[in-house]
N, C-alpha and C positions, 0 to 999 in steps of 0.2 A: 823734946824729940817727938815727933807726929807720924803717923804712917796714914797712904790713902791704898784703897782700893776700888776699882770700876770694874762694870760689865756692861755691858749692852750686846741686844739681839733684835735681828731686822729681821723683815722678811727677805729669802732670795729673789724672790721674784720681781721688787724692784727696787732692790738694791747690789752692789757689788760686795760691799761687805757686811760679811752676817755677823758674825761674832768679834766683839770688841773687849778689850779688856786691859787694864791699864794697873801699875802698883807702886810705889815707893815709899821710900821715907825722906824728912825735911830734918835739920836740926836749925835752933832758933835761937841766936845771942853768942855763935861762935866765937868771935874775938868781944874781946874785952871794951866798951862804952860800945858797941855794935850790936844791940838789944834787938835791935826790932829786924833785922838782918837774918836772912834763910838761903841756909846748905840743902840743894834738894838733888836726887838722886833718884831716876824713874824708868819703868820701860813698857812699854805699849806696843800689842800684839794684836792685828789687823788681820780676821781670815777672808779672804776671798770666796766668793761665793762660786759653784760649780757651773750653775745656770746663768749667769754673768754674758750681758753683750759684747765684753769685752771679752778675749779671752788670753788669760794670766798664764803664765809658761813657770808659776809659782804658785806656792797655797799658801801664801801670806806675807805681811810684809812686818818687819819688826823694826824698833825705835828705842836706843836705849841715851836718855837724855841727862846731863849734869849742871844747874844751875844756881847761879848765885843771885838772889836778889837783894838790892841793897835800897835802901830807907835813906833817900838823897837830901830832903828835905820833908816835912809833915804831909805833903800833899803830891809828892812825885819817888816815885823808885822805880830806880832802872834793874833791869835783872838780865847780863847777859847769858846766853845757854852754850854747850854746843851738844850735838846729837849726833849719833851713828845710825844708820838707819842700813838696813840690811833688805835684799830686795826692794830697793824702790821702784813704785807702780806696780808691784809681783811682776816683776820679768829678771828672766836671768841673763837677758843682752845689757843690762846695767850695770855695772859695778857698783857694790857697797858703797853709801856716800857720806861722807862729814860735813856738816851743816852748822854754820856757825849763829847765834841770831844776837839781836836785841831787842827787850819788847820794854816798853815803858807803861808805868800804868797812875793818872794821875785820880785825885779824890779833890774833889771842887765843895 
């Protein structure tokens, strides 16, 4: 079992988002011969900046994500996710979205 945590802080003045900050936990070897195999569970908190050229009709945009990466072979795992993302772009003309992915990542 693993936990992370992030922060980051920008300036506003040129950037849109100042405060970043991200958390979760992973577990490693869920099922049984599926050792190298990670359960992850995260969510990422975006604030929009005041001073922003854009201007956001939201103060933040939040991501709550759930992903499986699996150990395909020694040199390739695929990990599909999928993610709720609440204000997207901080506007509230968008509806909440579900985002489905897959990212691969190989080791040569």
């Amino acid at each position: 079992i693993g936990a992370f945590f992030r922060y980051g802080y920008a300036c506003s003045l040129k950037n849109d988002i100042t405060h970043f900050c991200s958390f979760g936990c992973q577990y490693q070897g869920l099922f049984c011969g599926r050792d190298d195999d990670v359960l992850g569970l995260g969510f990422a908190y975006g604030a929009f900046s005041d001073s922003a050229d854009v201007t956001y009709t939201e103060d933040c945009e939040k991501v709550t994500e759930l992903y499986y990466s699996a150990q395909v072979t020694e040199w390739l795992n695929l990990s599909p996710s999928v993610q709720y993302v609440t204000n997207p772009g901080g506007s509230n003309a968008a509806s909440d979205a579900i985002v489905m992915g897959l990212r691969a990542g190989m080791v040569f």
